[in-house]
N, C-alpha and C positions, 0 to 999 in steps of 0.2 A: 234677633232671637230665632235661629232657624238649627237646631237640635235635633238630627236625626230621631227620627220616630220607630221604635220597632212596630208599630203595629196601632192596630185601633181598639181598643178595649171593647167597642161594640161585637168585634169578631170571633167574642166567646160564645155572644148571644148563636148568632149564623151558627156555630158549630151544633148546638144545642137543637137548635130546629133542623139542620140538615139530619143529625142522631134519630129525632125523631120521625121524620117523614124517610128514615128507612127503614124502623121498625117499624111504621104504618107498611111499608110495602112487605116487609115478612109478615104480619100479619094478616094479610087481605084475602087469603085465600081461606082462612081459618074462622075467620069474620063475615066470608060469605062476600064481599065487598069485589066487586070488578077490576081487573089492572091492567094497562095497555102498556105496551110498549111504544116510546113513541118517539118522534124527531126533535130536536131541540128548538126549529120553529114552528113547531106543529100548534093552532088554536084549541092551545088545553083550556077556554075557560069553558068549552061544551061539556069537557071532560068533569070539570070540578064543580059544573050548575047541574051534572044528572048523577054526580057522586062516585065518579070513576077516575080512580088512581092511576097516574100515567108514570110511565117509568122512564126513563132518559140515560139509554147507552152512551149516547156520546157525553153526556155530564162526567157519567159515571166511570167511563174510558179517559177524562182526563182526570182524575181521580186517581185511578192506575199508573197513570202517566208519573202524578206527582209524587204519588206514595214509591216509582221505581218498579214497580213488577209489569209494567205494561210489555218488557220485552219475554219478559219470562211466560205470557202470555200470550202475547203473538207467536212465539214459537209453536205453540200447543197448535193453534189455527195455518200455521207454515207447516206443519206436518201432517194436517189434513189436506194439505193442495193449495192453500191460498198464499198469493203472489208474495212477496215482500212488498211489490209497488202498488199492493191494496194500503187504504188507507190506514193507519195505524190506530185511527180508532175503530175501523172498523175489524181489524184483526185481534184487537186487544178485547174487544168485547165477545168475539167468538171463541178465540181463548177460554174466558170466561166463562161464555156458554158451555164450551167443551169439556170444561174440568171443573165447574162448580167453584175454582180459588177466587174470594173476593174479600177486600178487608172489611165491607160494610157485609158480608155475612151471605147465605142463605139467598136467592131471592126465587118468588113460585113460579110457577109457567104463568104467560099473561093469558090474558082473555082472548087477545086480540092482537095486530101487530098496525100500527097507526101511522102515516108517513107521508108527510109535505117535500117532495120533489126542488122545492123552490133553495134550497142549499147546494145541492148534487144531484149528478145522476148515480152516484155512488150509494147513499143512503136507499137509493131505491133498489136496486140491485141485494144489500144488506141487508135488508129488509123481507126482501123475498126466501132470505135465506132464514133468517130467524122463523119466517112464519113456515118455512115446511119443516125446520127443527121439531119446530114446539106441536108442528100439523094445528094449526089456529089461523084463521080467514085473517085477510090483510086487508086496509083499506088505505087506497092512495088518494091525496088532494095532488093533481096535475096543477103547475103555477108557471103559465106563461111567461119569459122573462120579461125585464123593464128596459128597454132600448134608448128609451127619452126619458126624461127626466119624471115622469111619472106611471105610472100603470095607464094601457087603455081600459074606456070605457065597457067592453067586448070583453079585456081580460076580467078583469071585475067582478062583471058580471058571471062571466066562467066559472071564479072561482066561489060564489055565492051558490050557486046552483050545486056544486061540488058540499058546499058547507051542509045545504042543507040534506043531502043525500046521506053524510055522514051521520047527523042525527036520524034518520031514519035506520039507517045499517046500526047506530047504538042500541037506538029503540030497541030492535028486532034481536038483537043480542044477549040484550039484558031486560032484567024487567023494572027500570028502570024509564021516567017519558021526560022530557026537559020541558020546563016553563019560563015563560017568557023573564019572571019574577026571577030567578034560579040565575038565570044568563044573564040578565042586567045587573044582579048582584056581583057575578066571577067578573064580568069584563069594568064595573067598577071598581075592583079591587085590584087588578091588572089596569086598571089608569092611573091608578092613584101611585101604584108602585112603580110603573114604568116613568112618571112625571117626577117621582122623588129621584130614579136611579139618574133619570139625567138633570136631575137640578146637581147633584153630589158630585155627578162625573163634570159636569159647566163649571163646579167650583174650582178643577184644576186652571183657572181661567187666571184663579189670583196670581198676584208673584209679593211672596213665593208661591208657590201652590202647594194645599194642604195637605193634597193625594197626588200618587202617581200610576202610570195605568199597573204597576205592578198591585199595588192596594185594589186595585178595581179590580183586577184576573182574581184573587183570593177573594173580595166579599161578592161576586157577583153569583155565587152559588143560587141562594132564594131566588133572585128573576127569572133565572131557568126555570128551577125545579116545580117551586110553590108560587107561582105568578097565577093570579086567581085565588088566592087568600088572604086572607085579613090578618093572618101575621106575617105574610110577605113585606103589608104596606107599616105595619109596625115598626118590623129591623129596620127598613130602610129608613122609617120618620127618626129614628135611635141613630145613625150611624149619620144622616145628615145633620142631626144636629152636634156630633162631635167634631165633624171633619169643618162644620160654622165654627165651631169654638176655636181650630186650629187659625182659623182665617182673623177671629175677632183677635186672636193676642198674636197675628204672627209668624205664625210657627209653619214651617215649610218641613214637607217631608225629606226633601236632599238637604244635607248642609250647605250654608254659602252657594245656594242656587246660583248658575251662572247659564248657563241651556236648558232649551224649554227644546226638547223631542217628543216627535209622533211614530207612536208604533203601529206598524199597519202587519193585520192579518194574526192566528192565533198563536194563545204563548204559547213558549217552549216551555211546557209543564215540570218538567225533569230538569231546568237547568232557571228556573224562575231566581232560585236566592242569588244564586252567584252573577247571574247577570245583572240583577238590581241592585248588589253591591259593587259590581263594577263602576255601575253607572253614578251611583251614589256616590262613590268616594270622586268622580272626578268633578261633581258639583251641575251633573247632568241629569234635569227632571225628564224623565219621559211622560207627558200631563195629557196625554190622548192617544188612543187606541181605537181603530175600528171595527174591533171584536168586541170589545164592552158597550162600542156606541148603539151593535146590533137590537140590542133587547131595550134600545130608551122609544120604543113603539109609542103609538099616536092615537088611543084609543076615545070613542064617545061612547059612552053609556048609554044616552038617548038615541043612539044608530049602530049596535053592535055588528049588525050583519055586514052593512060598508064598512066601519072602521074596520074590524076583521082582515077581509077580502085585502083591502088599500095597508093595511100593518104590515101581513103576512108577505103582501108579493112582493114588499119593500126591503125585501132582506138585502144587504150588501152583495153577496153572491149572484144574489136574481140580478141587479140591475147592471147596465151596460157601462162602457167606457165615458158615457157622456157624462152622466150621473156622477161616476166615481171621480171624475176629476173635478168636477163642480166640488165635490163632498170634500174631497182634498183641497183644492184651492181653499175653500172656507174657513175648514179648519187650520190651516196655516195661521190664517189671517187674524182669525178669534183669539186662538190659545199662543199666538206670539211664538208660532215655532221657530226656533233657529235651522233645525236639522230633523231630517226624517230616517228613522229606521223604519226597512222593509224583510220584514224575515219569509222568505223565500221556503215554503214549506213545500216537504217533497209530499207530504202526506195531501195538502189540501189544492191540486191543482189548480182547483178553479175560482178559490180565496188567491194565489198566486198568477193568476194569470192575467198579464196588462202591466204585473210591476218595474219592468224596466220600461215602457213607452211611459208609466205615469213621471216615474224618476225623472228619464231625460227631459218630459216637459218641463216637469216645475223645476230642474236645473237649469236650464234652459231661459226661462220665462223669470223666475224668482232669487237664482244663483246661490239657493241652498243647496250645504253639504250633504249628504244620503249616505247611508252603511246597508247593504244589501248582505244578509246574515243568511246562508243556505243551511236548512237543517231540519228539524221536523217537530212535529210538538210531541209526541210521545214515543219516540224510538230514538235512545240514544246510538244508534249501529250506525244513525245519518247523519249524526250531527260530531263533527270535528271541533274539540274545546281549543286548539292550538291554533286552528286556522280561523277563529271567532276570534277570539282574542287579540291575534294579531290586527285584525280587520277592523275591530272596535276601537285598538288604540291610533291606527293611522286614521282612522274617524275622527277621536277627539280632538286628535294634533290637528287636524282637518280645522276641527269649530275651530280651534282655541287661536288660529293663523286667520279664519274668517272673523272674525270678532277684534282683533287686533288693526288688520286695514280697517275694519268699519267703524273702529274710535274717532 
């Protein structure tokens, strides 16, 4: 029983709540209500225990991406001086800024401009730049990276002291004060949802498997946006229990599943369908991604300030070669990979960089196949469909010759 799936019925719900938490941000300013702009791992549940609206460019630049105007907006930002080899979410958002075109509408100057380091030094830089646009005070958390396999005690700490200076600078902003009661409620609802996203993503685990990381790039909107709500943890408790029902009767997202691929680094927004119909018709599940693993954080209620600190510095990006190879070995070994895609992103250097020393290890060590796809995730100018293509199919003839010796 394995029936291609267009889709998940839960992801009418997503659409519904992503509608509304952008017309919450058109209204915020007219409601009197505070809006930050803010990083994609930035610790929004301070944000949403003292009643402050964070906004998320880079969500919302791959958004652009997907919807196709990201290039017709980075043009707007390439005419005011910025690089093409800036990031293309970072140019698709200034676009934005620059000409007000967005399909989610309108949105007001923030309060604030909000920015955890611990992705890029790029974001920081971007950031600087929004806050002298808008002329609005910025506040940066600095996130030491991870070298070994965990954060120091020192970093930690660093970044706890950072946390709490931030609530002060809210405080001071707004007249708004955060309670203890307030923050333990946002970072239980950011456990709860973070625990379901990766119970749902561990399901690609079955075989077949029910999702694929293409399914996870598409519902993984609410962990971003709305993590620290209680209809965060709703969608997701709705959408794990569909993607269980796929599991209880069967039913695999590729037909005739035959490869179980990991995708490493973020998707190509503008070329998502066609690549997951490539992949699909040849009976190749890509069942793990380490862009959707980013946001399955580690959260306690009863210890918000540590878990915090230890979530945030833990982003894939912050940590070192050690870590990521461990992270990779494992999940090889979990999800029954056969073969690894690494999409070589021109936009996100430092999500790409290590991927050909990880490659040659685990070819090396493991004598899996690898597809190294160069291109970018929201500028199609980078990305060559003919020279993908070809790469992809000498890929599968790749499995499909590895699979046949290993009978």
């Amino acid at each position: 029983m394995s029936e291609k799936q267009i889709g998940f019925k839960t992801t009418a719900l997503m659409r519904e709540l992503l509608g509304k938490y952008y017309q919450d941000i058109q209204n915020c300013e007219k409601e009197g209500r505070p809006m930050a702009y803010v990083t994609a791992g930035f610790p929004v549940e301070i944000l949403y225990a003292m009643d402050i609206l964070p906004f998320y460019p880079e969500n919302h630049a791959a958004m652009l991406g997907a919807r196709r105007i990201a290039v017709e907006l980075s043009q707007v930002a390439e005419a005011e001086g910025y690089s093409q080899d800036v990031c293309s979410y970072a140019r698709s958002d200034l676009g934005f800024n620059f000409s007000g075109q967005s399909p989610v509408g309108p949105v007001p100057k923030p309060n604030f401009v909000l920015c955890c380091n611990q992705q890029c030094d790029t974001v920081t830089k971007w950031y600087e730049v929004l806050a002298r646009y808008f002329d609005v005070p910025m506040f940066l958390i600095d996130t030491p990276n991870v070298q070994g396999l965990e954060p120091l005690d020192t970093a930690l700490d660093y970044f706890k002291v950072q946390l709490k200076e931030l609530v002060t600078f809210l405080e001071d902003k707004t007249d708004r004060k955060l309670t203890d009661d307030k923050l333990q409620e946002a970072v239980t609802y950011s456990s709860d949802a973070t625990q379901l996203w990766k119970e749902i993503l561990w399901l690609g685990k079955n075989v077949p498997a029910p999702l694929t990381c293409f399914d996870a790039f598409i519902n993984m909107g609410p962990i971003v946006t709305i993590r620290g709500l209680e209809e965060c943890v709703d969608y997701y408790q709705k959408l794990k229990e569909e993607v269980e029902g796929r599991v209880a009767e069967g039913i695999g997202a590729v037909p005739h599943e035959k490869f179980r691929l990991y995708w490493d680094n973020i998707a190509i927004w503008f070329r998502l369908k066609a690549l997951s119909e490539k992949f699909y018709e040849a009976g190749a599940a890509p069942v793990v991604a380490t862009y959707t693993n980013g946001w399955a954080y580690d959260f306690d209620p009863g210890n918000p300030w540590d878990s915090m600190a230890t979530a945030y510095s833990k982003s894939f990006i912050n940590c070192g070669m050690t870590w990521r190879l461990q992270n990779l070995t494992q999940l090889i070994e979990e999800f029954n990979i056969d073969g690894l895609i690494m999409h070589s992103n021109r936009s996100c250097k430092p999500y790409s960089f290590g991927q050909y020393t990880l490659k040659n290890i685990i070819m090396d060590k493991i004598k899996l196949p690898s597809l190294l796809i160069e291109g970018d995730m929201t500028d199609p100018r980078l990305f060559s469909p003919e020279q993908v293509e070809e790469s992809i199919d000498a890929f599968l003839e790749n499995l499909e010759k590895t699979a046949t010796r290993n009978q």
